[in-house]
N, C-alpha and C positions, 0 to 999 in steps of 0.2 A: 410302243407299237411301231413297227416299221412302214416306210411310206409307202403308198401303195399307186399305181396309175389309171390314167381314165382314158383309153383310143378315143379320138375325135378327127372327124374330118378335117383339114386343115381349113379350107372355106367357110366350115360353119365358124369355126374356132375364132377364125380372121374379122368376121362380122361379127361378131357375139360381141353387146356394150351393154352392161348391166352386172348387177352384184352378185348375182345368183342364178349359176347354171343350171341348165334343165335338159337332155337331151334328149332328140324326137320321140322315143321307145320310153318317156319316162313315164305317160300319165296311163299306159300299157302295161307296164312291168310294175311300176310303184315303187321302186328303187332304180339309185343308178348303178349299174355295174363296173366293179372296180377288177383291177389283178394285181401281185404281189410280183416283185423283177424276175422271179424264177417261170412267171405264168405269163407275162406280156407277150414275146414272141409267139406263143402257144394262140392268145389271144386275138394278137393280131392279125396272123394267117388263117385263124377260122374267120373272124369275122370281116377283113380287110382284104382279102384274097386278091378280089381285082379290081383295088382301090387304086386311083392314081397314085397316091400320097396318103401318110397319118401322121399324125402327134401322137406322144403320149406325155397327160400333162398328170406328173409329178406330184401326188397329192400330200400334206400333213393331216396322216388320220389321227393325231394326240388331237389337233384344234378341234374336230370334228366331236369325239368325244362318242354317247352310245348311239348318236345316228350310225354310225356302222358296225356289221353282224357280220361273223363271218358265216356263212353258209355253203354249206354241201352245191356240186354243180355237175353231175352225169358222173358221180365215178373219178371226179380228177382233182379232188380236194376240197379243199375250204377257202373259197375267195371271199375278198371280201367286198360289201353291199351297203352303199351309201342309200339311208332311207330320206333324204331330203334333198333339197336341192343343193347343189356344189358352190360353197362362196366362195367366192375367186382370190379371196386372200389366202385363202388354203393351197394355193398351186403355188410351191416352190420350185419348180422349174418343168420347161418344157422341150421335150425331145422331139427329134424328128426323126421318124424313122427310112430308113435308106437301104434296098432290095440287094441282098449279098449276090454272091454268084451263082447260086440254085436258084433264083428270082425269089426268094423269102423274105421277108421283113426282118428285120435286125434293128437297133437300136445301141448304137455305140458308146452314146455317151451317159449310160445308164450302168 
């Protein structure tokens, strides 16, 4: 299974000290939402529009195993849906993303 990413604020990201992420929208939705490299950008100008700043942290969905499903989302695919919480040894890397010249979110080193 290919890796897949998680947008996060960078402040929350920065203070987060603990084994197992949770993010504000999790105990609301009941899963975390994930996107696939083809879908981040997509992701992160719908939901990070007029974010100062975002991450996108990197995920190993093989360690993960069947907490994640991929599911339908409006019409634009099959993402994929972390049903628990994120253990942080799952993040193999983290990107930061940087506003190209149309002011969009972009991720370079992805």
């Amino acid at each position: 299974m290919p890796n897949a990413f998680l947008l996060v604020d960078p402040s929350i990201w920065e203070s987060f000290n603990a084994e197992l992420y949770y993010p504000p929208n999790y105990d609301s939705e009941g899963f975390i939402h994930l996107s696939y490299n083809h879908q981040l950008e997509w992701a992160a100008n719908k939901f990070y529009a007029k974010a100062s700043g975002v991450l996108a942290l990197e995920i190993n969905l093989d360690s993960l195993g069947s907490f994640v499903q991929e599911e339908p989302s409006a019409g634009l695919g099959l993402f994929p849906h972390l049903h628990c919480g994120l253990p942080v040894k799952a993040v193999v890397a983290i990107h930061e993303g940087a506003r190209n010249v149309e002011g969009k979110w972009a991720f370079e080193s992805v």
